[in-house]
C-alpha positions in Angstrom: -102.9 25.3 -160.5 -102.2 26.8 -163.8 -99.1 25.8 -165.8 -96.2 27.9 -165.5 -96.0 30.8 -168.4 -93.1 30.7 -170.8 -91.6 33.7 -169.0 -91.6 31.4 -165.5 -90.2 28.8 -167.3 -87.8 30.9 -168.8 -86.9 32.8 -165.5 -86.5 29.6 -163.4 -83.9 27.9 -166.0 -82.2 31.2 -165.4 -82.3 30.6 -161.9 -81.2 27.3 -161.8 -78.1 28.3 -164.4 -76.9 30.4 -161.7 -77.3 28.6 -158.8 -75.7 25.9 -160.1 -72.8 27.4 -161.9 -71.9 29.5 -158.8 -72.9 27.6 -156.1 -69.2 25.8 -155.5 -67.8 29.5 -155.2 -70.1 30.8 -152.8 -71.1 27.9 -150.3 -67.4 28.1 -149.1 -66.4 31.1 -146.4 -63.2 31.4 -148.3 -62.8 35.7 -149.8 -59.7 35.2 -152.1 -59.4 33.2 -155.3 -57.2 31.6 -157.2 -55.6 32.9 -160.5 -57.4 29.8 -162.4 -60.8 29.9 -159.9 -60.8 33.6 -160.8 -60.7 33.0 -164.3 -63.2 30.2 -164.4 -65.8 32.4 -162.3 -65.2 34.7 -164.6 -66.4 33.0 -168.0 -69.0 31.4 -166.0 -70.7 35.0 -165.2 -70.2 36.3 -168.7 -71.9 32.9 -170.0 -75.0 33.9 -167.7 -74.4 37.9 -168.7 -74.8 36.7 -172.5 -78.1 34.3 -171.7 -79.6 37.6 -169.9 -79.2 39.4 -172.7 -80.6 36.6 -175.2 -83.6 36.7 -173.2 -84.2 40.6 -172.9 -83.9 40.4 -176.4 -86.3 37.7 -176.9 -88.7 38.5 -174.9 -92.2 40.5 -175.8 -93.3 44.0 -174.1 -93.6 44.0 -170.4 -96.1 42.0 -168.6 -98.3 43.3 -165.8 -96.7 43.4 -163.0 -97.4 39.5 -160.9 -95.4 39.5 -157.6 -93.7 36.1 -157.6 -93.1 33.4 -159.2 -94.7 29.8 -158.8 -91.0 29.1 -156.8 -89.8 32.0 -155.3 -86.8 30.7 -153.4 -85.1 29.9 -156.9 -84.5 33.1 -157.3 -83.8 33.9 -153.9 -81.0 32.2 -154.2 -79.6 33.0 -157.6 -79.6 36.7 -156.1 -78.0 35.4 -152.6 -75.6 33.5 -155.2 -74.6 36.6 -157.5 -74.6 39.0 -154.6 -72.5 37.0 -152.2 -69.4 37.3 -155.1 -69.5 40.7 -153.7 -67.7 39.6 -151.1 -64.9 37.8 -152.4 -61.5 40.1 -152.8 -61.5 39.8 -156.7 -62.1 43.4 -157.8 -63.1 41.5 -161.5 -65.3 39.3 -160.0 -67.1 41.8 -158.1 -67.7 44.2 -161.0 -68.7 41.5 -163.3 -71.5 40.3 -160.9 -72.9 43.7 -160.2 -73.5 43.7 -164.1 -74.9 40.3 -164.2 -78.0 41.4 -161.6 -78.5 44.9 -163.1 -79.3 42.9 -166.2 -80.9 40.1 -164.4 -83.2 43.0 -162.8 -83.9 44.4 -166.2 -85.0 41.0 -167.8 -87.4 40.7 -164.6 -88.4 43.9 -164.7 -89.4 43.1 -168.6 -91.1 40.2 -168.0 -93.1 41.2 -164.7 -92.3 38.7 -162.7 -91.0 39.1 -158.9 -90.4 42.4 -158.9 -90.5 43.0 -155.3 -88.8 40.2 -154.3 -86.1 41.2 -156.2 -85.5 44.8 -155.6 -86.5 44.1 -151.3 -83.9 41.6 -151.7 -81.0 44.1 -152.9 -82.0 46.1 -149.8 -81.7 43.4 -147.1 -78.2 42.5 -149.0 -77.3 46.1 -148.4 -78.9 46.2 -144.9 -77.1 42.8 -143.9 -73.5 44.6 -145.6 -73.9 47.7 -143.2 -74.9 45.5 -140.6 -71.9 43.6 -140.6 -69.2 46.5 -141.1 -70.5 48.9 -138.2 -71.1 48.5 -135.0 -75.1 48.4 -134.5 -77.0 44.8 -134.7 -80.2 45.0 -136.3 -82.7 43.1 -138.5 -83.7 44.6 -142.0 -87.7 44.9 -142.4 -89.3 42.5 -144.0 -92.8 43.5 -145.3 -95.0 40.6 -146.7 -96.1 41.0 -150.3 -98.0 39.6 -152.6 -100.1 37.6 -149.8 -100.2 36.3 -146.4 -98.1 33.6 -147.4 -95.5 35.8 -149.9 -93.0 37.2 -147.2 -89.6 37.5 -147.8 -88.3 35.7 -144.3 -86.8 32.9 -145.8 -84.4 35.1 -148.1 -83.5 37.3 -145.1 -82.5 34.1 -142.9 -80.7 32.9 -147.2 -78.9 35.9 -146.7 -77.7 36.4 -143.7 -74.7 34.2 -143.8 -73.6 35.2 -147.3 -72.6 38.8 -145.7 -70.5 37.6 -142.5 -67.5 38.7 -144.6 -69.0 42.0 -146.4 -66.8 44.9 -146.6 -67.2 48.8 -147.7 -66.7 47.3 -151.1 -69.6 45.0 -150.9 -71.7 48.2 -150.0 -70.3 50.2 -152.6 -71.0 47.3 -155.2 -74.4 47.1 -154.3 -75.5 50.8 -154.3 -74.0 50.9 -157.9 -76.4 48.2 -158.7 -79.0 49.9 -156.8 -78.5 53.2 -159.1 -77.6 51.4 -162.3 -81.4 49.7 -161.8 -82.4 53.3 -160.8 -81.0 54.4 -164.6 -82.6 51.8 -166.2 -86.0 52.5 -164.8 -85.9 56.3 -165.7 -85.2 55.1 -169.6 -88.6 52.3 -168.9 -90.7 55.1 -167.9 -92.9 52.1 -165.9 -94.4 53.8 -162.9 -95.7 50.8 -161.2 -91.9 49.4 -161.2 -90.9 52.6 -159.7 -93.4 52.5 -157.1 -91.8 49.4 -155.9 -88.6 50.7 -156.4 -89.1 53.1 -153.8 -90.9 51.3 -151.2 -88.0 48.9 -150.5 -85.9 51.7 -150.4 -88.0 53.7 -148.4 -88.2 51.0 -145.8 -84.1 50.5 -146.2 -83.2 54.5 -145.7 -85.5 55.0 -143.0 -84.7 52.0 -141.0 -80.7 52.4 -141.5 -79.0 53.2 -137.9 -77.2 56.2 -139.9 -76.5 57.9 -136.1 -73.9 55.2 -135.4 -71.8 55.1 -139.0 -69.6 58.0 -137.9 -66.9 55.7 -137.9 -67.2 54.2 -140.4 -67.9 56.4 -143.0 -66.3 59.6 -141.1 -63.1 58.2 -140.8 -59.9 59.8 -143.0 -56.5 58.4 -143.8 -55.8 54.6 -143.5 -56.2 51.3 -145.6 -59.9 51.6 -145.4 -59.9 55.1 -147.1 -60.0 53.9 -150.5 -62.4 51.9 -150.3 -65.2 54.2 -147.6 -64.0 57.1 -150.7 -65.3 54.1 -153.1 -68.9 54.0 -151.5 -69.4 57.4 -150.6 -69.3 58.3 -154.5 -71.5 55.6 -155.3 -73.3 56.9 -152.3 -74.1 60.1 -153.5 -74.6 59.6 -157.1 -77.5 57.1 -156.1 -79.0 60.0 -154.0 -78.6 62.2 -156.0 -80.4 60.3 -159.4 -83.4 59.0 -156.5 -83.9 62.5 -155.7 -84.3 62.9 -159.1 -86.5 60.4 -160.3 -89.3 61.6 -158.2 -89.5 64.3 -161.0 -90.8 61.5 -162.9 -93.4 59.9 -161.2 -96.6 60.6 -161.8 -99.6 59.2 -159.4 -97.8 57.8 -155.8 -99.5 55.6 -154.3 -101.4 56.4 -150.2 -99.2 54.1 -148.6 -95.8 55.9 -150.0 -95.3 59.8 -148.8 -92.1 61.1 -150.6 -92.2 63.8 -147.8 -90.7 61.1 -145.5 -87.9 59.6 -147.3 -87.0 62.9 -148.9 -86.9 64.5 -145.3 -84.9 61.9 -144.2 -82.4 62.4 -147.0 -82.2 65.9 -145.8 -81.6 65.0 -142.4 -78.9 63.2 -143.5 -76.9 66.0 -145.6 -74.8 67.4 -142.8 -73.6 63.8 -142.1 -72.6 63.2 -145.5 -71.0 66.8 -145.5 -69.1 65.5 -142.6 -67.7 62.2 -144.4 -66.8 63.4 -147.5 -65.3 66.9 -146.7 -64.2 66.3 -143.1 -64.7 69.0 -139.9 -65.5 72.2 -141.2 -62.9 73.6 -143.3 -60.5 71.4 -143.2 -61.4 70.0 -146.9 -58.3 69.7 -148.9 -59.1 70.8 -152.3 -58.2 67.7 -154.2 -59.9 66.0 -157.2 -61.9 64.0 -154.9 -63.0 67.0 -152.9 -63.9 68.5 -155.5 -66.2 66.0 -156.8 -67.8 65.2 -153.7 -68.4 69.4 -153.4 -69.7 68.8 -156.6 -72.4 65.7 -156.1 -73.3 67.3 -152.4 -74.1 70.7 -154.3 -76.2 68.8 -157.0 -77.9 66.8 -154.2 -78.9 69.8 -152.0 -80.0 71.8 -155.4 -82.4 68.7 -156.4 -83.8 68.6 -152.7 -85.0 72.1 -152.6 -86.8 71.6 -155.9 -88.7 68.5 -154.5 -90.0 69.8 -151.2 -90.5 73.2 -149.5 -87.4 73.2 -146.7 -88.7 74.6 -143.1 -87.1 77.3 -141.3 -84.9 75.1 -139.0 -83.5 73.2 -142.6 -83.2 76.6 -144.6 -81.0 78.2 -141.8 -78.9 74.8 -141.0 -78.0 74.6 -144.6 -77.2 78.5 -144.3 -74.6 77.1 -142.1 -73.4 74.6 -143.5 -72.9 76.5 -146.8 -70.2 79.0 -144.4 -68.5 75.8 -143.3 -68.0 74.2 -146.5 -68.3 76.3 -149.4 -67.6 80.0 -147.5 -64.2 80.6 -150.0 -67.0 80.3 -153.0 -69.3 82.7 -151.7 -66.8 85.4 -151.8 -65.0 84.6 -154.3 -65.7 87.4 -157.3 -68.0 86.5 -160.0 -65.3 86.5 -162.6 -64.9 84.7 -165.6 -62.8 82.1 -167.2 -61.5 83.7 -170.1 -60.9 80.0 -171.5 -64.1 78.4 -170.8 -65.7 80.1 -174.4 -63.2 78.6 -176.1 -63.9 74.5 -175.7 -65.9 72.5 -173.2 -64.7 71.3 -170.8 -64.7 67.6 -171.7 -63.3 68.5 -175.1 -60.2 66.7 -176.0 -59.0 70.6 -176.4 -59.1 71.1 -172.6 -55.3 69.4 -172.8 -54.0 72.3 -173.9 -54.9 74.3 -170.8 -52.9 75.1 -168.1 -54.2 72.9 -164.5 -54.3 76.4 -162.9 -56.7 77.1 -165.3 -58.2 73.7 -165.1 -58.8 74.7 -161.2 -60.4 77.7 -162.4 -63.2 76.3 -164.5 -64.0 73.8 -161.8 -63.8 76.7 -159.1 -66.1 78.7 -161.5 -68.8 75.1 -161.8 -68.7 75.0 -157.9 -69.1 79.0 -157.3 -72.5 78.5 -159.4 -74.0 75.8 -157.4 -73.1 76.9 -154.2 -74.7 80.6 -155.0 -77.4 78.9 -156.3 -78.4 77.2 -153.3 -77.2 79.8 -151.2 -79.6 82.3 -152.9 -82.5 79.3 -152.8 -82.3 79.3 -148.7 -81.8 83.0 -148.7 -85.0 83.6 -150.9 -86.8 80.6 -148.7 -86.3 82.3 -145.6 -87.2 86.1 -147.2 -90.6 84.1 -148.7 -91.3 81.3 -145.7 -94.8 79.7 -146.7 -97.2 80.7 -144.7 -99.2 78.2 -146.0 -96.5 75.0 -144.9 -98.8 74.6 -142.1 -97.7 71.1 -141.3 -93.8 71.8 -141.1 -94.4 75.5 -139.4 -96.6 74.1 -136.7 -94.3 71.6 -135.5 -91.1 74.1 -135.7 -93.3 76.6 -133.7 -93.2 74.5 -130.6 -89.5 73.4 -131.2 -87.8 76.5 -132.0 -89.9 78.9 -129.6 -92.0 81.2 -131.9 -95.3 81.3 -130.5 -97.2 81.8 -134.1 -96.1 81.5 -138.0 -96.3 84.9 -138.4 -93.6 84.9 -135.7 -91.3 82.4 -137.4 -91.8 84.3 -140.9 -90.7 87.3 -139.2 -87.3 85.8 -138.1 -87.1 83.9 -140.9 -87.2 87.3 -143.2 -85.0 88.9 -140.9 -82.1 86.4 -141.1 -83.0 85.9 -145.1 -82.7 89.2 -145.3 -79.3 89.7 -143.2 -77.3 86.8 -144.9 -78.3 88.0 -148.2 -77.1 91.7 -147.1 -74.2 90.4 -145.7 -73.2 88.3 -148.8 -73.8 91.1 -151.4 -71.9 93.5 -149.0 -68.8 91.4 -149.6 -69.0 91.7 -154.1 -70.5 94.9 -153.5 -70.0 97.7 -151.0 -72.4 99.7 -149.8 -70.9 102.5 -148.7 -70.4 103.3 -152.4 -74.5 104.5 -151.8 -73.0 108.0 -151.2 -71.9 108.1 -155.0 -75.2 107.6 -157.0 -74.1 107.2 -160.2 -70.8 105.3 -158.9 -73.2 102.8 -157.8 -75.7 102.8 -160.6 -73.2 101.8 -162.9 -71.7 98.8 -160.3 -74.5 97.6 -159.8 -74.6 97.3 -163.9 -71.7 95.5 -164.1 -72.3 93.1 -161.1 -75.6 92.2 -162.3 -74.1 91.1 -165.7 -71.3 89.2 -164.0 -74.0 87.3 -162.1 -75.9 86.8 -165.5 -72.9 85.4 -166.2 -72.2 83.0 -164.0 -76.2 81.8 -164.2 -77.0 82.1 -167.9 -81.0 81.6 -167.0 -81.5 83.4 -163.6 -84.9 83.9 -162.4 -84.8 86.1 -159.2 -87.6 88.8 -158.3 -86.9 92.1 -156.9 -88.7 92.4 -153.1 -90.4 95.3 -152.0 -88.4 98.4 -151.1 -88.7 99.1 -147.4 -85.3 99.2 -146.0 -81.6 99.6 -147.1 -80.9 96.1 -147.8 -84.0 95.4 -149.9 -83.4 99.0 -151.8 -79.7 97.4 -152.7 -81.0 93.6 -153.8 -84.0 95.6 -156.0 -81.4 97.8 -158.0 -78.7 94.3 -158.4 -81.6 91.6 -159.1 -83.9 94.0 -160.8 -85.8 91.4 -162.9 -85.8 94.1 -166.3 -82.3 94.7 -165.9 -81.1 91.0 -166.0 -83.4 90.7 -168.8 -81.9 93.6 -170.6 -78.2 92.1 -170.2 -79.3 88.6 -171.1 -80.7 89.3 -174.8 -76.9 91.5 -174.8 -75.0 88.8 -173.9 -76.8 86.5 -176.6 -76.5 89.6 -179.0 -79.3 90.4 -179.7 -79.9 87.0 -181.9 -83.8 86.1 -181.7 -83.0 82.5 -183.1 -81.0 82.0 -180.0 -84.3 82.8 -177.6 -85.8 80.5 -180.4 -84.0 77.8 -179.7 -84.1 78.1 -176.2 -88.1 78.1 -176.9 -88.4 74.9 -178.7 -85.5 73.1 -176.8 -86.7 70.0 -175.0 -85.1 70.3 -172.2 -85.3 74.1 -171.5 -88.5 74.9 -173.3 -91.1 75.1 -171.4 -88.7 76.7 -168.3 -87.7 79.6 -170.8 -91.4 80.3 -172.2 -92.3 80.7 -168.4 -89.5 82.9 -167.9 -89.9 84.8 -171.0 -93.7 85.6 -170.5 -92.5 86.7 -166.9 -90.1 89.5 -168.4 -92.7 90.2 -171.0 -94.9 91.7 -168.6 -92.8 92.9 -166.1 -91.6 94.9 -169.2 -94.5 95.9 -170.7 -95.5 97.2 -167.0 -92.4 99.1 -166.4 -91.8 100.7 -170.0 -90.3 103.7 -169.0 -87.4 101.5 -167.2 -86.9 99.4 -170.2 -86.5 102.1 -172.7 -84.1 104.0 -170.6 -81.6 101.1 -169.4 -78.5 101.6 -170.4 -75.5 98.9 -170.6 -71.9 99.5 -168.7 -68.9 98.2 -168.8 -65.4 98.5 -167.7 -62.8 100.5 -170.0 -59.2 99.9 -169.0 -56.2 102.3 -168.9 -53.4 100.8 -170.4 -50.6 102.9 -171.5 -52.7 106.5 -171.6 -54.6 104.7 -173.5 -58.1 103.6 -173.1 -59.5 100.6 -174.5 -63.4 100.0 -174.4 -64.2 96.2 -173.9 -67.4 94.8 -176.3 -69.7 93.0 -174.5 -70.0 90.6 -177.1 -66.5 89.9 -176.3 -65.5 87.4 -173.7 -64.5 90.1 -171.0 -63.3 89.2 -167.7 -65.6 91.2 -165.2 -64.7 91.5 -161.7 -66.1 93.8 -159.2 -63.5 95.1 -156.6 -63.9 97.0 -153.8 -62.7 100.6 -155.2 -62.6 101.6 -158.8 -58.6 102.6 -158.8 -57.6 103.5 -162.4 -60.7 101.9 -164.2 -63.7 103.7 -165.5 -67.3 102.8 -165.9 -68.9 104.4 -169.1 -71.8 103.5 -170.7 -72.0 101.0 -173.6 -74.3 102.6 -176.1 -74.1 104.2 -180.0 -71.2 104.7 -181.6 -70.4 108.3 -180.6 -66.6 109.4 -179.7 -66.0 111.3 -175.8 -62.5 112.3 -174.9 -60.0 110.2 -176.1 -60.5 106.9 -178.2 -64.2 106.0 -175.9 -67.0 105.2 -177.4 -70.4 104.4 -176.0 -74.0 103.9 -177.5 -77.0 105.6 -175.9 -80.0 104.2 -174.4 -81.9 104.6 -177.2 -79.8 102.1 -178.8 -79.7 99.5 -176.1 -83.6 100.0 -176.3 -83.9 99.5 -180.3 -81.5 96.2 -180.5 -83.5 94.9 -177.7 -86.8 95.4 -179.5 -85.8 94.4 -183.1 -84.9 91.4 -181.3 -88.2 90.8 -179.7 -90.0 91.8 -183.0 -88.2 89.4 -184.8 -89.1 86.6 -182.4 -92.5 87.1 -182.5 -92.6 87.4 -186.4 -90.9 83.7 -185.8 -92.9 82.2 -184.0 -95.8 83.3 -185.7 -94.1 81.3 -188.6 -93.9 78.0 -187.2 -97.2 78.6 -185.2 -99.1 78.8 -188.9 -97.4 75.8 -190.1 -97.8 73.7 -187.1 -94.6 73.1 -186.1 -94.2 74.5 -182.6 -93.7 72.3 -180.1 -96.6 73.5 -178.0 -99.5 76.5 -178.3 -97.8 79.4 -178.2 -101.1 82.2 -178.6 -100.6 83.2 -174.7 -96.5 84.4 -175.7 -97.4 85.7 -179.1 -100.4 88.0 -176.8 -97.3 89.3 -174.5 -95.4 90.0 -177.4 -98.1 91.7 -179.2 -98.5 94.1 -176.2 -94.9 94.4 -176.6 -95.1 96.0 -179.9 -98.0 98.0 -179.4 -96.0 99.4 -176.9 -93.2 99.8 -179.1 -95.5 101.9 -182.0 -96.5 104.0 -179.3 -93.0 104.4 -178.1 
């Protein structure tokens, strides 16, 4: 047998500091602490904190990944050690461990050493903790790795005991570790550590008895409430960056289908609907609330970008969407007249009032839950045909003898919540006045634009009432129109957005999108013209810019406001001005023109970020168009 490495020799003094330093605190059954065996614990886990670091810092790039060490049960039990201080009372205590095996994972995760081990081992802890708080028995899985004889049998029966006296805190402390090594893994960019990553967690969501932790996580009021509040945040935020991460991975491996643990997340958002807001509607709109609105929002966004969601998903979530977040969807697409003025984690934000405060958040939430509300409305209008997998199996269970059957339904209710939901901003009765509508559906469109600085949503095809009302309010050259207003008119803003890293490539896609959606439907684009309200304050009417931070809020009737056109500076009766098509059409070209001269620019000098000859092609057609124009 080869002599150790450095690394095991390193790892395995590491191991034994541990076990030894905490071994008198965590043999005993005892939960509470002493003042002076507090403190003492204390120093002894920032001692080990400070030798972690020492040796992350020491040690060389990562190693290829070798799936144990020469001893494994050393550091089996320096992880039953530092994770059975989760269940001792000492809040200090508790948060100091969680820290010492994030960075105890990191330095393992550096060195290559037992990486399984490690991260299957933080699941059966957090298996065994459920276990022990909820009413089911069972065993957590416990997959052999690394060879017949690498299983991880003697950990489970190491850590069994150590969790007799777990609590919701114990939970919560371990998925914060769980998402703080998810964090860390996303900066590594190691795929192969990822991979292994989300097996064990795979195994550990899958295999959870979620059916029977109603009452424990569903429960409101009481001594326990702090604490079940306490894991359901930590809950969702690790959710909600594993969703994520799979963004990131490039190359899964056969034996790890993200279809299955992502589907099983989605099976379990109306549960976690239930524990953090309650029965339906009865979700007191408190600071909690609102962030839990806020993380379930984020989490059912991030799903729907991973996997297509079948018809029996799309319209549950429809539902769900009424239950929890129906105030939202009505509420009008106005805007915060404050939230130009400073972000909202600027130390400025203390001089606004908390009804205003409550306002900017209300405005954050009314974004995502549109969002997602127009994602499952758009699904349903656009059901894949090709999801042959997920449609064949919902054919059977929901009835519909063929696909073409369950697209059908699946367009009609699309279809219907989406009329029903723009009925409510947007009349439709107003239909009998032409030009009264024209110039509302104008202004709604620009409050949407508003409310979702980068939408992308595509007209459908005209065939019916409904679909001849979403065409004139999501018409693609219309949005596009009122976005390059509301930046006015500044090409170094669409620049930006261009060579941004996080936006770039998004935008360019977007951009080339309008380009020829434009350049096909000239006539449209060279005749739009901008609206906005004009006020009548004291026989006196006052025209609102649009590069000024207007509050726009579409009501049901027009009562003593008026709709005129935005365009050149020309006086009508009494102090209105507008500006004509013509020079809506020129700002919007000059500013196009100018982009393209731009990024021509930094195309010769070789400093765009990426190839941009297939834009600078749609903006050439662009201004041929233009000369002929």
């Amino acid at each position: 047998m080869a002599p150790p490495s450095v690394s095991d020799s390193e790892l395995s003094r590491l191991c034994c500091l541990i076990n030894d330093s905490l071994h008198p605190f965590t043999e005993s059954e005892k939960v509470s602490l002493s003042k002076e065996e507090e403190k003492t614990l204390l120093l002894i886990l920032s001692q080990v904190s400070n030798e972690i670091h020492r040796l992350i810092e020491t040690s060389s790039t990562s190693s290829p990944l070798i799936p144990f060490l020469e001893n494994n049960q050393i550091l089996s039990k320096a992880i039953s050690h530092l994770i059975g201080l989760l269940t001792l009372e000492s809040r200090f205590v508790q948060h100091l461990a969680g820290n010492v095996v994030v960075n105890l994972s990191e330095y393992i995760a550096s060195s290559g050493k037992s990486w399984e081990l490690l991260v299957h081992s933080l699941c059966i802890c957090f298996a065994f903790s459920i276990s022990n708080i909820s009413s089911s028995s069972f065993e957590p899985s416990t997959p052999k790795f690394g060879g017949s004889d690498s299983d991880l049998s003697s950990p489970v029966v190491l850590f069994k005991p150590r969790f007799q006296n777990a609590s919701l805190f114990t939970v919560a402390g371990i998925t914060r570790i769980l998402r703080n090594i998810l964090k860390f893994l996303k900066e590594k960019c190691d795929d192969e550590l990822v991979q292994v990553f989300f097996k064990s967690i795979h195994l550990c969501i899958l295999n959870l008895p979620w059916d029977s932790m109603d009452d424990i996580f569903g429960g409101n009021g009481g001594e326990e409430d702090e604490l079940r509040i306490l894991f359901l945040g930590n809950f969702l935020q690790f959710l909600c960056s594993l969703v994520d991460q799979f963004s990131f991975v490039e190359g899964l491996d056969d034996s790890l289908d993200k279809h299955v643990i992502l589907s099983k997340i989605i099976n379990l958002v109306p549960k976690l609907l239930l524990w953090c807001l309650g029965k339906k509607g009865e979700c007191v709109n408190t600071c909690i609330s609102r962030y839990f609105r806020h993380k379930l929002l984020v989490l059912m966004i991030r799903l729907s970008f991973q996997i297509p969601l079948d018809y029996s998903v799309l319209v549950s979530w429809l539902q769900l969407l009424h239950d929890y977040f129906q105030e939202l969807l009505c509420q009008p697409l106005t805007k915060f007249q404050g939230e130009d003025d400073c972000l909202e984690d600027s130390p400025f934000v203390i001089t606004i009032s908390d009804e205003d405060m409550l306002s900017m958040h209300s405005s954050h939430l009314q974004r995502q839950a549109i969002f997602i509300f127009l994602r499952c409305t758009f699904s349903l209008i656009n059901l894949r045909k090709d999801n042959g997998k997920h449609c064949t199996t919902l054919e059977s269970s929901l009835g519909f003898d063929t696909i073409s059957d369950l697209s059908f339904y699946g367009r009609k209710k699309g279809l219907l919540e989406l009329y029903t939901w723009l009925s409510e901003h947007l009349p439709v009765d107003m239909l009998m006045d032409h030009e009264i509508y024209t110039k509302k559906c104008i202004n709604f469109s620009l409050s949407f634009l508003k409310l979702f600085p980068e939408e992308r949503l595509a007209s459908q095809a005209v065939t019916k009432d409904v679909l001849f009302h979403v065409s004139n309010i999501f018409n693609p050259i219309h949005l596009f129109h009122l976005f390059i207003a509301e930046l006015h008119y500044d090409h170094q803003v669409l620049l930006d957005y261009l060579i941004s890293k996080d936006v770039g490539m998004s935008f360019a896609e977007y951009l080339l999108r309008c380009l020829r959606i434009v350049c096909d439907s000239w006539q449209i684009f060279t005749e739009f013209s901008v609206y906005d309200e004009v006020e009548n304050q004291s026989s006196k009417k006052r025209r609102k810019l649009l590069s000024e931070s207007s509050e726009l809020q579409i009501e049901p009737s027009l009562g003593s406001e008026e709709i005129v056109p935005l365009l050149p500076e020309k006086k009508l009766k009494g102090d209105v001005e507008y500006r004509t098509g013509k020079q809506a059409y020129k700002q919007a070209k000059d500013c196009l023109l100018s982009l393209k001269s731009s990024v021509e620019n930094l195309h010769f000098k070789n400093l765009f970020p990426y190839n941009p000859e297939v834009l600078l092609k749609r903006l050439s057609r662009f201004e041929e168009l233009c000369i002929k124009q």
